[in-house]
N, C-alpha and C positions, 0 to 999 in steps of 0.2 A: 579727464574722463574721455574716455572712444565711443559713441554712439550713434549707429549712423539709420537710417532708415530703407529697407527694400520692401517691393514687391514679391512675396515671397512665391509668383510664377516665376521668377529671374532662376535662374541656376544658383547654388549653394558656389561663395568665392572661396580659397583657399583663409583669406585673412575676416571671413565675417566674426570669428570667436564665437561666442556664446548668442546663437540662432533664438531668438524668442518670436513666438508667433504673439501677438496682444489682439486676434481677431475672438470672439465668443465663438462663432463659428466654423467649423472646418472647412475650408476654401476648395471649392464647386470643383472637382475635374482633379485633383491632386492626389497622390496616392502618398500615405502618410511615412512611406518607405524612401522616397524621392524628395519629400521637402525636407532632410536632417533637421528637424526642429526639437532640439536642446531641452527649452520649457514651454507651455500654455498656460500661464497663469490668468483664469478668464476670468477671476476677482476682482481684475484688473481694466476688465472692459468697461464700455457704458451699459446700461441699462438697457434691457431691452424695450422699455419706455423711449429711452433719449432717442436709442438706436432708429425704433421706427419714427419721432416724433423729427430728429431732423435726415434723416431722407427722404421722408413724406415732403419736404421740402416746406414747411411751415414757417421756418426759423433762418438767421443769419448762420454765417460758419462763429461768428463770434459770442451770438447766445448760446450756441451749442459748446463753445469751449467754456465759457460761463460755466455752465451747466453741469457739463463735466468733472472738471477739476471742484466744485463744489462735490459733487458721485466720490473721486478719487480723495476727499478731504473723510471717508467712511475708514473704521480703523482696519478692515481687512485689505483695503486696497492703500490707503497710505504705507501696511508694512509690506505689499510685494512691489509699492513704488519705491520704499528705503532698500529692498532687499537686490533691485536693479541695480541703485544708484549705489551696491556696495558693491557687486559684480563690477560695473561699470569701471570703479577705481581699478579693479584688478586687473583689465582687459579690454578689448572692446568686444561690446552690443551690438548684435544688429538687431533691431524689431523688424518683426516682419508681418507684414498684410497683405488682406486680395485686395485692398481697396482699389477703385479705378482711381482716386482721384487723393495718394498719399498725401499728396498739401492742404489739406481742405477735408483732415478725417484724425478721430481720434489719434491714431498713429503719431501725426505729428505734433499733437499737446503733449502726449509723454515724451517724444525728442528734447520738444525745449524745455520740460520742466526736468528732465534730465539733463540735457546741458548748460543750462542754468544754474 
């Protein structure tokens, strides 16, 4: 499996394949014509519960993956995490976020539960 992670202010590479945005949101400043983004499957996000409960900065990065992948264990998002992980065989993923801080944000539980 190919799956790698950007910021999706980066410029679009020749080799990203199949652009997936996984923010709920549409990222602040970006015109939807300039980020070539492939799919938005926002069934896929966290809650907007989770969302504000760990940026409010309440919680660890690790209760918040907790947390998560418990959200992403719901049958709509389990099947556009299997519908990834089939793309994925075929090609590579990029996911793509605004977050500031990709290591430390939903983005990168679905990397490793994708390359896992």
């Amino acid at each position: 499996m190919s799956v790698r992670l950007r910021r999706i202010y980066e410029p679009p590479e020749p080799d990203d394949g199949l652009r997936v945005l996984v923010d709920r949101l549409w990222p602040r400043g970006l015109a939807k014509d300039e980020a070539h983004v492939d799919e938005w499957p926002k069934g896929l996000t966290p809650s907007a519960e989770l969302r504000e409960w760990y940026h409010a900065g309440e919680g660890s990065y690790e209760e918040f993956r907790r947390r998560y992948e418990a959200e992403l264990d719901a049958p709509e998002a389990a099947g556009l995490l299997d519908g990834l992980r089939a793309s994925a065989r075929e090609g590579r993923v990029t996911l793509l976020t605004a977050s500031k801080r990709p290591e430390e944000s939903h983005a990168r539980v679905l990397l490793e539960l994708l390359q896992g």
